[in-house]
C-alpha positions in Angstrom: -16.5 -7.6 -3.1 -13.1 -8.8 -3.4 -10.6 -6.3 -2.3 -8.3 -6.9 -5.4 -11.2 -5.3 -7.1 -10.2 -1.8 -5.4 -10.0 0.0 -8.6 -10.9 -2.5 -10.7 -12.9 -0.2 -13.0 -9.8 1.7 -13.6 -8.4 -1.0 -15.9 -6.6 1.6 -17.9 -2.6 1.7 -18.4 -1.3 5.2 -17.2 0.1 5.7 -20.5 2.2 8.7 -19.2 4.2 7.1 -17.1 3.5 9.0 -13.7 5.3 8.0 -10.3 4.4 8.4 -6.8 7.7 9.8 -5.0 9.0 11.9 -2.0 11.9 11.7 0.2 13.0 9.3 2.4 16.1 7.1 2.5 15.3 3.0 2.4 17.2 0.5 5.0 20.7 -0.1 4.4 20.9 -3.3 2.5 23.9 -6.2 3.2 24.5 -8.4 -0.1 27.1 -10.7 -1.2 28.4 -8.0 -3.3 29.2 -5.8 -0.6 30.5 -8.6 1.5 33.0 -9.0 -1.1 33.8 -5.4 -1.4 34.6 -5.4 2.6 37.0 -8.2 2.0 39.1 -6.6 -0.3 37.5 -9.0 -3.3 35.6 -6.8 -6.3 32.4 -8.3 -6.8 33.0 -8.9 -10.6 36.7 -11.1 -9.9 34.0 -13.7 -8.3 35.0 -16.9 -10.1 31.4 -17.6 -11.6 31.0 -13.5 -12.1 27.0 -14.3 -12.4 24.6 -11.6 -11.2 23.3 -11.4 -8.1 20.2 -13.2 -7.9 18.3 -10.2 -5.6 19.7 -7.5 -8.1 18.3 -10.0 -11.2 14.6 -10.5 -9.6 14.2 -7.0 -9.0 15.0 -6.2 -12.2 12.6 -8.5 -13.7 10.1 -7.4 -11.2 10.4 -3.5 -12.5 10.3 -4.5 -16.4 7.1 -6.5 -15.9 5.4 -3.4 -14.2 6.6 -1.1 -17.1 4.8 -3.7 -19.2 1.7 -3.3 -17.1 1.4 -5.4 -14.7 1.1 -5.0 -10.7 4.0 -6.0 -8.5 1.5 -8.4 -6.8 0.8 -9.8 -10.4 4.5 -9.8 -11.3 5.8 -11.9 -8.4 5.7 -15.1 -10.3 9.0 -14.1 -12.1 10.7 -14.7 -9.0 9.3 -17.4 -7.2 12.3 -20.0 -7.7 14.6 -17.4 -5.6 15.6 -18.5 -1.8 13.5 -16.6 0.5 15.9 -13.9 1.0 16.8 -12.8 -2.4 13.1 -12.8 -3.0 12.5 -10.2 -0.2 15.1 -8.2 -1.2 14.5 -8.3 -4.9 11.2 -6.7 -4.0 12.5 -4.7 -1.5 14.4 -2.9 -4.1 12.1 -3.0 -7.0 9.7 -1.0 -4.4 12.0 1.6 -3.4 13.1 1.8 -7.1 9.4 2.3 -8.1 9.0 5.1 -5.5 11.5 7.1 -7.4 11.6 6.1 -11.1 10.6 9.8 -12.1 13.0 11.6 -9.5 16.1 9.8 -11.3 15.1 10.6 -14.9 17.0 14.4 -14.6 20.2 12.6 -12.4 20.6 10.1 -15.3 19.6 12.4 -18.2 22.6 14.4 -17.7 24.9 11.4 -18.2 23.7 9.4 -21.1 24.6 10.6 -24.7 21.3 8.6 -25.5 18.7 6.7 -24.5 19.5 3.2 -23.8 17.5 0.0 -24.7 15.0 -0.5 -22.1 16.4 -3.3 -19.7 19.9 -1.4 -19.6 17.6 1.4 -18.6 15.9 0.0 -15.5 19.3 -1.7 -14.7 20.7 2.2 -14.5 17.6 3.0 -12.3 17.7 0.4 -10.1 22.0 1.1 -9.5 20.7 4.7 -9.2 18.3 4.0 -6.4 21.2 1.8 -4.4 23.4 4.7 -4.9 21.5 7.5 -3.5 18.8 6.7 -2.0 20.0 3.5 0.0 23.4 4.5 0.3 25.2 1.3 -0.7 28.7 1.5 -1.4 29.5 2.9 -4.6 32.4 0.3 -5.8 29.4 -3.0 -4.9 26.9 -1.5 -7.0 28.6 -0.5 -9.5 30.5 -3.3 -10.5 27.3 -5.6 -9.8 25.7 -3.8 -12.1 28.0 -4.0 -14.9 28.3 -7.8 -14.0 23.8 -7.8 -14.4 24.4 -5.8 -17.5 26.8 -8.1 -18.9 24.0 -11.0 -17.9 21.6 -9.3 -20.4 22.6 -10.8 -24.0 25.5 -9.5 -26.7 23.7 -5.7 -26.4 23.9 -6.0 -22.5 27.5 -7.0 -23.2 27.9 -4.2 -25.3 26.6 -1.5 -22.8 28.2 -3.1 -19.8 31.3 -0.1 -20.9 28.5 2.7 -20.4 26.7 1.6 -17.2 30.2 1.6 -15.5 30.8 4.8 -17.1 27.2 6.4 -16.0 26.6 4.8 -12.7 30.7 5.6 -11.5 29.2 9.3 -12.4 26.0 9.1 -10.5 27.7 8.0 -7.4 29.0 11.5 -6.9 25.5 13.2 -7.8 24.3 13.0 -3.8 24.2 16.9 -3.8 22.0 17.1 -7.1 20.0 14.2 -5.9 18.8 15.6 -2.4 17.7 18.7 -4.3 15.1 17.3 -6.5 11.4 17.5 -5.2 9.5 14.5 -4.3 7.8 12.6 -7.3 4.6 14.2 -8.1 1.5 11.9 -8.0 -0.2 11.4 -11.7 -2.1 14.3 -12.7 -5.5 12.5 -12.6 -5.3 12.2 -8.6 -2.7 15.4 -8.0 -5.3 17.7 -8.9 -8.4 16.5 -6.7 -5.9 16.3 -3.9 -4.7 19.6 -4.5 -8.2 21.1 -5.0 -9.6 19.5 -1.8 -6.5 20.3 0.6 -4.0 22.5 -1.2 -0.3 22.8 -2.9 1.3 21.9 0.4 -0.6 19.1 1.6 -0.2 17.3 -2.2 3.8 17.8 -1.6 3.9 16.6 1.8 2.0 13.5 0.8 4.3 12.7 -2.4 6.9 13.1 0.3 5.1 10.3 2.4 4.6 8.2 -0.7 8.1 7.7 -0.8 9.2 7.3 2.3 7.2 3.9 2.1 5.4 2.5 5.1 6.3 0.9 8.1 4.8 -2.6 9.2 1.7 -2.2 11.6 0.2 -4.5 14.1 -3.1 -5.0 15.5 -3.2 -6.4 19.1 -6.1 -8.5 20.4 -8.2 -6.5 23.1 -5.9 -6.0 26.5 -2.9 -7.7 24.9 0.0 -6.0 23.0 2.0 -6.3 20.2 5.4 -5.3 19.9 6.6 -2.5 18.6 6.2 1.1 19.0 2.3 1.9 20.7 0.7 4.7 18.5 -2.1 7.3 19.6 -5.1 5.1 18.1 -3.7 2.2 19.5 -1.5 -0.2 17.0 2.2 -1.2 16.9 4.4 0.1 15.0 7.9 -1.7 13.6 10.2 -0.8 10.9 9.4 -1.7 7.0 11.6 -5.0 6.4 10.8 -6.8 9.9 10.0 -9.9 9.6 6.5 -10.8 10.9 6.8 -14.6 11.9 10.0 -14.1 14.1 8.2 -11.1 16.4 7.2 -12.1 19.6 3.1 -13.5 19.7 2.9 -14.5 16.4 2.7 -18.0 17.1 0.7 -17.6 20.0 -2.0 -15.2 17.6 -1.8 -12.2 20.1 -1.5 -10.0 16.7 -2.1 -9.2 13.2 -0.7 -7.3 10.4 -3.0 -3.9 9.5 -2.0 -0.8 8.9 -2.8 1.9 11.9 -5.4 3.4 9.4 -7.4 0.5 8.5 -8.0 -0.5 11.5 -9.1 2.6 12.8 -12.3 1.4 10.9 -13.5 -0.9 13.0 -12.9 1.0 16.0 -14.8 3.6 14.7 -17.7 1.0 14.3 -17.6 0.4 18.2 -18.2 -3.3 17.6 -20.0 -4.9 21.3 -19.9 -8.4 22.5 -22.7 -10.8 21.2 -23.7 -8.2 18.3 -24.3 -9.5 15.3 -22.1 -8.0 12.7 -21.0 -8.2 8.6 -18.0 -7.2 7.7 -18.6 -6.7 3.6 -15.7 -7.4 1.5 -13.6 -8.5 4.2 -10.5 -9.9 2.9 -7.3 -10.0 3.7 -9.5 -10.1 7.2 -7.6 -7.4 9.9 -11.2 -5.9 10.1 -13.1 -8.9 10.8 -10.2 -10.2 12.9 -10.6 -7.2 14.9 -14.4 -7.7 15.3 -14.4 -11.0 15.9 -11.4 -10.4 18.9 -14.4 -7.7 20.5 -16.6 -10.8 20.8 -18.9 -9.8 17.9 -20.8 -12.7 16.0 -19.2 -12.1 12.8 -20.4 -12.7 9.3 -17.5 -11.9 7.0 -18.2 -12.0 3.4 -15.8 -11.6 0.3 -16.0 -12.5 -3.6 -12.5 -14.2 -3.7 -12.8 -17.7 -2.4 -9.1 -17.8 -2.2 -8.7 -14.8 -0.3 -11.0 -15.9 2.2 -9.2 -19.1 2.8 -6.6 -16.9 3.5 -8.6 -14.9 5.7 -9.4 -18.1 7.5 -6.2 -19.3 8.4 -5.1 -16.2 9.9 -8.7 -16.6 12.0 -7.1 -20.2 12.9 -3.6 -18.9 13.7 -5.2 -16.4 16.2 -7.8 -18.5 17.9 -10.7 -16.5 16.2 -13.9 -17.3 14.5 -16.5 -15.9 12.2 -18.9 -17.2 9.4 -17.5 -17.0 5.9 -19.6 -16.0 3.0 -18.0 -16.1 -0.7 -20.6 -14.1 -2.9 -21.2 -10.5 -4.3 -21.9 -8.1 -1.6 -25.0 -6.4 -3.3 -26.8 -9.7 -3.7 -26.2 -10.7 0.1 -29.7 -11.5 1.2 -29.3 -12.4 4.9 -32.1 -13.6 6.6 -31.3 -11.3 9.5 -30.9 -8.4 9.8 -27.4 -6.8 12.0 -26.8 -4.8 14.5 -24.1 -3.2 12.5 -22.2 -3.9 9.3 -18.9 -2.7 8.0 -18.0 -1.9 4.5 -15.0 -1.6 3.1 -16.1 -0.9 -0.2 -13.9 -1.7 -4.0 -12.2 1.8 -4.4 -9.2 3.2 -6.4 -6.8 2.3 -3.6 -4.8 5.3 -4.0 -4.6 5.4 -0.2 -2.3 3.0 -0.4 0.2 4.3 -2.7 3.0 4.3 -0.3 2.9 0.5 -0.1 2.5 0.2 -3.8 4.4 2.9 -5.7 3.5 0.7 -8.7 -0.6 1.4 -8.9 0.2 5.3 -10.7 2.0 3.2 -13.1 -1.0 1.1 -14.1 -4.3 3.4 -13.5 -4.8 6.2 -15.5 -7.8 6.8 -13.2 -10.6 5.9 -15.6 -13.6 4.1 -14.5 -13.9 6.4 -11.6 -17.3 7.4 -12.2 -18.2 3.2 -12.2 -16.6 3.1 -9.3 -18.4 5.6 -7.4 -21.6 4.1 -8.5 -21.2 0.6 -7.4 -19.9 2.5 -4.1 -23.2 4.2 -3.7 -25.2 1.4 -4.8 -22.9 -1.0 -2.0 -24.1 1.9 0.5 -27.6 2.1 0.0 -27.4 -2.2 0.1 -26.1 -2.0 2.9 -28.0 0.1 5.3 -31.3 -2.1 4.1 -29.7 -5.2 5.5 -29.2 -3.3 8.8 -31.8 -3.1 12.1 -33.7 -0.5 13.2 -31.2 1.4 14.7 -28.0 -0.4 13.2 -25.3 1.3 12.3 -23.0 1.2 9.0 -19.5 2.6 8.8 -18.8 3.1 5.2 -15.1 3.5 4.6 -12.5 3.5 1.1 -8.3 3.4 1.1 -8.9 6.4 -1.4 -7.0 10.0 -1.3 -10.5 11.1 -3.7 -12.7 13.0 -2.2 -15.2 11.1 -4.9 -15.1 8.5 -3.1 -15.3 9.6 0.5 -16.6 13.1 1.4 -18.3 13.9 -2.0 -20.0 10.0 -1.8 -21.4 10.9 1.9 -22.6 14.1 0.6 -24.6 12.5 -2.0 -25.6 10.2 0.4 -27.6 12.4 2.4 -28.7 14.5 -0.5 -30.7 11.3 -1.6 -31.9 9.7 1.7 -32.1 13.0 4.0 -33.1 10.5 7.3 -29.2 9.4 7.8 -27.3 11.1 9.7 -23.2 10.6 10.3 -22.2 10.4 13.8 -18.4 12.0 14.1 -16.5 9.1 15.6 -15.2 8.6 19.0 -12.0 7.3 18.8 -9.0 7.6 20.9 -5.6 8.9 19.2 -7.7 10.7 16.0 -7.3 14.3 15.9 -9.7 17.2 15.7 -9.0 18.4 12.4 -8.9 14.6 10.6 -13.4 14.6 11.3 -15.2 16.3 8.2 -17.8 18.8 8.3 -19.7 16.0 7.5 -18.8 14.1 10.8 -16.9 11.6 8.6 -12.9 10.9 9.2 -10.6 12.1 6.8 -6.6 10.3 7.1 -3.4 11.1 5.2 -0.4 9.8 4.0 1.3 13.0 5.6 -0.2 12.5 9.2 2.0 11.5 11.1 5.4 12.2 9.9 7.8 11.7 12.7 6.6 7.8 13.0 6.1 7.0 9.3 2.6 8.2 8.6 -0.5 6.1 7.6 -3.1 5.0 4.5 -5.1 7.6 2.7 -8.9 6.7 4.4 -11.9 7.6 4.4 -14.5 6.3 7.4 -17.9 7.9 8.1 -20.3 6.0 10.6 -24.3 6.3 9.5 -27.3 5.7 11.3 -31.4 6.5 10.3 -32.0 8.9 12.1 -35.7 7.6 11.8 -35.2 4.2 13.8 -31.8 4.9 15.6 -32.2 4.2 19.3 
C-alpha cells in the first residue's frame, strides 16, 4: 500500500479548524528584506517595492491548506520560485502552521474586526516571523505591508491596518511566551490523553511544534554525519541541506527519521534472508534491509514512488526487487523468512513534520483503517515461513492502531506471540505490556525528539524455531 494512503480513509476536512502546536523557536531566517534593513535602506523604499517572493509562496502555500489541501499537495503554487525562496517559503508556511491557533488571542486583541481572509494569514504569517523566529521587527513589518499592498485594491486598503497591528504585535514577546502549546484536535487529544495522561498530551503538542530535526541513516559500519543518537542515527538541524553533507554522493546515508528506522532494526534483518518490505516507499526501510545483505522484495501501490525509491537504491549502491501492486493481493510464490509492514495509518506520528495533517483530518474513517490494518496483518503472517517473523509497525500516536490492534491480534489467533525487541538505544519504559514498542514525539527532548510509532515483532508460536 502506498504510504500516501496513511490515513487515506480519513478523507474528512477538520471542519474545526484544530492545530498541532507547542514551543519552540524556528532558525533565524536572512532575507533580502533584512539585508536592506542592515543597510540602512527600508525594505518598502526598494525601487520595484514588489513582495518578497519567499514571503508571497508561503503565503499561497497557507491559503491552499486552509482550503484543504496538504502542503505536499499544495506545492505546485510555488514551483516557478528559485530554489531558495521555495525552501524558505515552506519553511515559513510550516512554522506558521505549527502555531496558527497559538496567535489567534495575540492578534485578537489588536484587530477591531476580522479581516478578509488573505489579509488574515498575511497577519499570521508576520506574527510567526515576529515572535517565534525573532526577525527584526522593522523587515517584517514593512514587508508585510509591501505583500499586503500586492493583494488587490482591498489589500491596498488594509495595507494601513497590518502596519498598524503587526508594529503592535512586535512588542507582545511577553504575552506570546505565555500561551500554552497548541492543543492537538480533539479527535486524537483525547485517546492520547486517555492512554498516557494530561502531561504527556502537553509535552507532545510542545514537540509538535518544535518541528523535527533532519535524521540520517548510515550504512552498516559506516557513519553519517551529524550528531550519533542512542539507537544509532545522525542527527542534524531542520533546514540542512542534504546533498551538500558529506557521503551523499558517495551513498554512505539516507534520510529517515530515528524512529522509523528503528523498525527495521527491530526486525533483526540477516544476510541472505529473504525478506518483504510491504508498502515500502519512500524506501529508508528497505534501504536499510537491503544495506544488512537481505534479499529484498520491496513492494508499494505507487509506481511513482517506487521509482523514487529506486533511485535512492541507485544513488547508494543498493538493490532489491520492486513489486508495484496491493499488498493484500501479493501472492509470492515463496514464502520469507521475515516480512516488514509498515501498514496505511492516520500518520499522526508525524505531525511534527506536517503541522498541516489536523487541518485536513477530522479523524473519520478510523475504524476502515483499522480493519484493512488487521486484514494487512493476518496477510501477512500467511506469506511468512514456518518460523518467520513479522514486525507490524504504524507512524500513529492511536493506540487503535498500535497496542489495541496487537491486542486484537492475539485475541483472534492465540498461537502468536510478540517478542519485546532487542534493540540498542530504546528504553525500558518505551516496550508494552504487550512486548510491542511504544515511541513519542516527547522522547527525547534535549535532541529534538522523534515520530509517534508503534513496532511489535510476531512470531507463531506453533512453528517458530
Amino acid at each position: 500500500m502506498d504510504k500516501q494512503q496513511k490515513g487515506g480513509a480519513e478523507g474528512g476536512r477538520n471542519q474545526g479548524r484544530h492545530h498541532a502546536g507547542g514551543r519552540g523557536k524556528g532558525p533565524r531566517g536572512g532575507n533580502r528584506d533584512n539585508r536592506d534593513n542592515r543597510a540602512g535602506k527600508p525594505a518598502e523604499s526598494r525601487p520595484d517595492n514588489r513582495p518578497d517572493r519567499a514571503r508571497l509562496g508561503a503565503l499561497r502555500l497557507l491559503e491552499a491548506v486552509e482550503a484543504g489541501a496538504t502542503l505536499d499537495e499544495a506545492a505546485v503554487r510555488i514551483e516557478r520560485l528559485a530554489p531558495a525562496d521555495r525552501a524558505r517559503a515552506r519553511r515559513l508556511a510550516l512554522e506558521t502552521l505549527r502555531r496558527v491557533a497559538r496567535l489567534e488571542p495575540i492578534l485578537d486583541k489588536h484587530l477591531a474586526r476580522r479581516p478578509r481572509p488573505d489579509v488574515l494569514m498575511l497577519l499570521r504569517l508576520a506574527t510567526v516571523e515576529l515572535l517565534a523566529l525573532d526577525e527584526a521587527p522593522h523587515g517584517v513589518v514593512n514587508a508585510a505591508v509591501v505583500l499586503s499592498r500586492s493583494l488587490g485594491p482591498k489589500g491596498v486598503a488594509a495595507a494601513g491596518m497590518v502596519n498598524a497591528v503587526l508594529r503592535k504585535v512586535a512588542g507582545d514577546r511577553e504575552a506570546w511566551e505565555a500561551l500554552a502549546p497548541q492543543e492537538m484536535p480533539d479527535w486524537l487529544r483525547e485517546p492520547v490523553v486517555a492512554a498516557w495522561g494530561e502531561e504527556v498530551a502537553r509535552k507532545i503538542e510542545a514537540a509538535h511544534e518544535a518541528g523535527a530535526p533532519l535524521d540520517l541513516t548510515a550504512k552498516p559500519a559506516l557513519v553519517a554525519p551529524g550528531e550519533a543518537l542512542p539507537t544509532g542515527s545522525f542527527r542534524q538541524p531542520s533546514g540542512t541541506r542534504v546533498t551538500t553533507l558529506p557521503g551523499f554522493a558517495e551513498g554512505d546515508w539516507w534520510v529517515q527519521d530515528a524512529a522509523a528506522a528503528i523498525a527495521a532494526k527491530v526486525l533483526a534483518p540477516k544476510a541472505g534472508e529473504r525478506i518483504a518490505d510491504l508498502c515500502a516507499a519512500p524506501g529508508g526501510k528497505t534501504m536499510q534491509l537491503a544495506a544488512a545483505g537481505a534479499k529484498v522484495t520491496a513492494l508499494d501501490i505507487s509506481e511513482a514512488r517506487l521509482e523514487r525509491m529506486e533511485e535512492n537504491l541507485a544513488r547508494c549502491g543498493l538493490t532489491a526487487k520492486i513489486v508495484a501492486g496491493d499488498a493484500l493481493a501479493f501472492a509470492p510464490d515463496e514464502g520469507f523468512d521475515a516480512i516488514l509492514l509498515d501498514a496505511p495509518c492516520s500518520a499522526t506520528g508525524t505531525i511534527r513534520r506536517h503541522p498541516d495533517l489536523p487541518l485536513i483530518r477530522d479523524g473519520s474513517g478510523l475504524d476502515e483503517i483499522t480493519a484493512l490494518q488487521a486484514a494487512m496483518i493476518d496477510h501477512a503472517l500467511g506469506l511468512l515461513k514456518p518460523g518467520g517473523r513479522l514486525v507490524y509497525a504504524t507512524c500513529s500516536l492511536l493506540p487503535a492502531e498500535g497496542e489495541e490492534q496487537i491486542a486484537a491480534l492475539l485475541a483472534r489467533n492465540p498461537r502468536i506471540r510478540v517478542e519485546p525487541p532487542q534493540v540498542a538505544g530504546i528504553e525500558a519504559g518505551w516496550i508494552t505490556p504487550e512486548g510491542g514498542l511504544r515511541l513519542r514525539p516527547d522522547y527525547w527532548p534535549e535532541t529534538g525528539g522523534m515520530d509517534g510509532f508503534f513496532i511489535a515483532c510476531l512470531r507463531n508460536s506453533a512453528d517458530a524455531t
